[in-house]
C-alpha positions as CSV (number, residue, x, y, z in Angstrom):
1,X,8.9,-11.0,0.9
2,X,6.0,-10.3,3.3
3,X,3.2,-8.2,4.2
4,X,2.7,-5.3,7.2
5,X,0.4,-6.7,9.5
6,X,1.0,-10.7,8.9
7,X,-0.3,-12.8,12.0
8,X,-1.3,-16.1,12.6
9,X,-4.2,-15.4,14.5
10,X,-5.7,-12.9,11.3
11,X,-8.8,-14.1,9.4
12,X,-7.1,-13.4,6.0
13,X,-5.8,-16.2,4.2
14,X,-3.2,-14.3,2.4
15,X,-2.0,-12.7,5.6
16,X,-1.9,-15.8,7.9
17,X,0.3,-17.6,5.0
18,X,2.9,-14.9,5.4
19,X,3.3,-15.0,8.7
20,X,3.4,-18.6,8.9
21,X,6.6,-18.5,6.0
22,X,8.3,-15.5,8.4
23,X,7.7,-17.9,11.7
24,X,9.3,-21.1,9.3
25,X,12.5,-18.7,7.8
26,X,13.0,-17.1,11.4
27,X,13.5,-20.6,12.6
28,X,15.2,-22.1,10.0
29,X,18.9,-21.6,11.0
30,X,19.2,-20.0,8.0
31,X,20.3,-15.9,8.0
32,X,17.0,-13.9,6.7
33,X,16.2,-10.8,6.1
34,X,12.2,-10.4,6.1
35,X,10.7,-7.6,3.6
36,X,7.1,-6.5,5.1
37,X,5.6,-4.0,2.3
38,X,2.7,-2.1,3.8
39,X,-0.2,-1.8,0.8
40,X,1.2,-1.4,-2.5
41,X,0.2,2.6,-4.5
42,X,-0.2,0.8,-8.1
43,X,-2.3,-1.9,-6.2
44,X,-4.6,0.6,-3.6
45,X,-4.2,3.9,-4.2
46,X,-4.1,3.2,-7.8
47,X,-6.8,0.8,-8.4
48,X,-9.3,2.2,-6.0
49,X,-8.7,6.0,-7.0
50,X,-6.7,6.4,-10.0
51,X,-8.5,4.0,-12.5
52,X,-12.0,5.5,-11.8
53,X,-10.4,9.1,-11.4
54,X,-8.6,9.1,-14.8
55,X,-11.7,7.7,-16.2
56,X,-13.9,10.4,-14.8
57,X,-15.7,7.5,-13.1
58,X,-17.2,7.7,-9.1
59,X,-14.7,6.6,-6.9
60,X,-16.0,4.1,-4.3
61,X,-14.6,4.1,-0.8
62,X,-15.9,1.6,1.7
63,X,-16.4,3.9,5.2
64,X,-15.7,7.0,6.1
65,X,-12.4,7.0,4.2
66,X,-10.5,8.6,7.0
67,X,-7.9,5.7,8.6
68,X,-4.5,6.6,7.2
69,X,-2.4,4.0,5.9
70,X,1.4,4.6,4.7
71,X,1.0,3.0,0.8
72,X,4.1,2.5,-1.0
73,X,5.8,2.5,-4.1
74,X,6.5,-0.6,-5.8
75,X,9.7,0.8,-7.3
76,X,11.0,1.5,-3.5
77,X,9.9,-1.9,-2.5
78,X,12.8,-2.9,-5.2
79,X,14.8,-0.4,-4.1
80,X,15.0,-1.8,-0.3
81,X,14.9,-5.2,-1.9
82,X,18.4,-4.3,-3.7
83,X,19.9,-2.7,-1.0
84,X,19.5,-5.5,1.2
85,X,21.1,-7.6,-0.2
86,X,24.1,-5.6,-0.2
87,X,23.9,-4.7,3.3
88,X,24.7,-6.9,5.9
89,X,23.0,-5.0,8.6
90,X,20.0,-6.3,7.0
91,X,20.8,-9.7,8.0
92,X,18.5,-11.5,10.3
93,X,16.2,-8.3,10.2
94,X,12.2,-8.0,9.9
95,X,11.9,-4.6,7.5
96,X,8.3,-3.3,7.8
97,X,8.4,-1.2,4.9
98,X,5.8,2.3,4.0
99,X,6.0,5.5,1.5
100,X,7.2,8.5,3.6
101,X,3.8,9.8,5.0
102,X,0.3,7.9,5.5
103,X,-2.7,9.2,3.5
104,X,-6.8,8.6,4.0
105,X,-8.6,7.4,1.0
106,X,-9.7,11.4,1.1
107,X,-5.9,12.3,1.0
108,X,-5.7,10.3,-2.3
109,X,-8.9,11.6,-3.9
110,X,-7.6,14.6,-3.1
111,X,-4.3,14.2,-4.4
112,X,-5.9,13.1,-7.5
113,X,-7.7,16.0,-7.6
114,X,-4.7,18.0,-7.1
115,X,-2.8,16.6,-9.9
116,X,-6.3,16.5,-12.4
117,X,-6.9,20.1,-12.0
118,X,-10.4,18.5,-11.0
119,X,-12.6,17.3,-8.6
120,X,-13.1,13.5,-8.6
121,X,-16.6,12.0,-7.9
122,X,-17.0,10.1,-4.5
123,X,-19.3,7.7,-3.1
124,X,-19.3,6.4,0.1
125,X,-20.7,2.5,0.6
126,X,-21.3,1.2,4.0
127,X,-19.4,-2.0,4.9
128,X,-20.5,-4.9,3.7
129,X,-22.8,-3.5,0.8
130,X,-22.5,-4.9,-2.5
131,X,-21.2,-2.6,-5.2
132,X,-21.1,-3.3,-9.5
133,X,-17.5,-3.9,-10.7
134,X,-16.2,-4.7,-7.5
135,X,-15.2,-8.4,-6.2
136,X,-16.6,-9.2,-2.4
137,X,-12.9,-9.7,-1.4
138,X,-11.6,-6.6,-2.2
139,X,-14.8,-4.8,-0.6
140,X,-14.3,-6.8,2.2
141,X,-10.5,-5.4,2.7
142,X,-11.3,-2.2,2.1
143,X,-14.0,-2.4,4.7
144,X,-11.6,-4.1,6.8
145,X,-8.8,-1.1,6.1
146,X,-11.8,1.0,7.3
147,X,-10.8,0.3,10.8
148,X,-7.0,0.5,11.2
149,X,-4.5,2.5,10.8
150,X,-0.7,1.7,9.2
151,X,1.2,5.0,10.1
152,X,4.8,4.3,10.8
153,X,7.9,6.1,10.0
154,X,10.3,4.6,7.8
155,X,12.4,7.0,7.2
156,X,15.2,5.9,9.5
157,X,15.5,2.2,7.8
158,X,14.7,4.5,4.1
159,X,18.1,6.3,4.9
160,X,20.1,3.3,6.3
161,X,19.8,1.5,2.8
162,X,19.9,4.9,1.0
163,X,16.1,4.8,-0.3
164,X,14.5,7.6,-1.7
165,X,10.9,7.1,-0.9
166,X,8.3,7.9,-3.7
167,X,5.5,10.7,-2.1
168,X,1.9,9.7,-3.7
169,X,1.7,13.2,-5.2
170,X,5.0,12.5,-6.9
171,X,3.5,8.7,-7.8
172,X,0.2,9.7,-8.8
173,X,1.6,12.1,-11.2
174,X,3.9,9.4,-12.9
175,X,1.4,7.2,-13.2
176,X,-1.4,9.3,-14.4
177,X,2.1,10.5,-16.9
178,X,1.9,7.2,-18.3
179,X,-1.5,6.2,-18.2
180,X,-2.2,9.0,-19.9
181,X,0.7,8.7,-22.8
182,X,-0.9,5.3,-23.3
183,X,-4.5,6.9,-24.6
């Protein structure tokens, strides 16, 4: 198990270690099959958006908010995880893995919105500014995700290991489902 966008030559930590484990299984002799997750919905979308939204709290966003990135479902993660492993045209394969379309922070706060039946409160920070409740790191990666984009289509490998990808609207109305049965 990776992440989308591992390299040696990255400044994150976490990032740098997975590619170093991919470069050590590739040349191991042994047969591989690599998963690379793009950022996780429970984990980004989620956390960033959901917590605050459900909570009729601001939602923060670092930037403008407008790079898209293709989040995925933790569930389909599993899913391409199980059928892997049964499958041997997964063997010796690097999998980048994303949901089925690429959303802006706006996207989600608008999904959110969609699936409230109300607007969600958003401020903007610049990079780098210090907000309450919020760890440097993680205002340091969403600054960073303020300047890339991870669109790719994964539908192709989705239907050669018979994955049904989650949408976000169908995941944010899950989880807000069972956030919400837990009040």
């Amino acid at each position: 198990m990776s992440v989308w966008g591992a390299t040696p030559e990255t400044p994150v930590p976490f990032m740098r270690a997975k590619a170093e484990n991919e470069a050590h299984l590739r040349s191991s002799g042994l047969a591989w099959t690599i998963l690379a997750p793009n950022a996780f919905m429970e984990t980004w979308p989620g956390a960033i958006v959901g917590g605050p939204a459900a909570a009729g709290r601001d939602v923060v966003i670092v930037g403008e908010g407008k790079t898209r990135h293709a989040f995925i479902a933790e569930h389909d993660v599993a899913q391409f995880a199980t059928a892997a492993v049964m499958n041997d045209g997964a063997r010796n394969r690097y999998l980048a893995l994303g949901g089925p379309e690429a959303h802006s922070w706006l996207d989600v706060v608008k999904t959110y919105e969609a699936v409230l039946a109300r607007p969600v409160p958003v401020r903007h920070v610049a990079p780098g500014d210090p907000v309450e409740g919020m760890p440097p790191f993680l205002l340091a990666l969403l600054a960073g995700q303020d300047t890339y984009e991870s669109v790719f289509d994964t539908s192709t490998v989705a239907s050669e290991f018979g994955v049904t990808q989650t949408p976000l609207a169908a995941w944010v109305r899950a989880s807000l489902g069972s956030r919400m049965s837990r009040v």
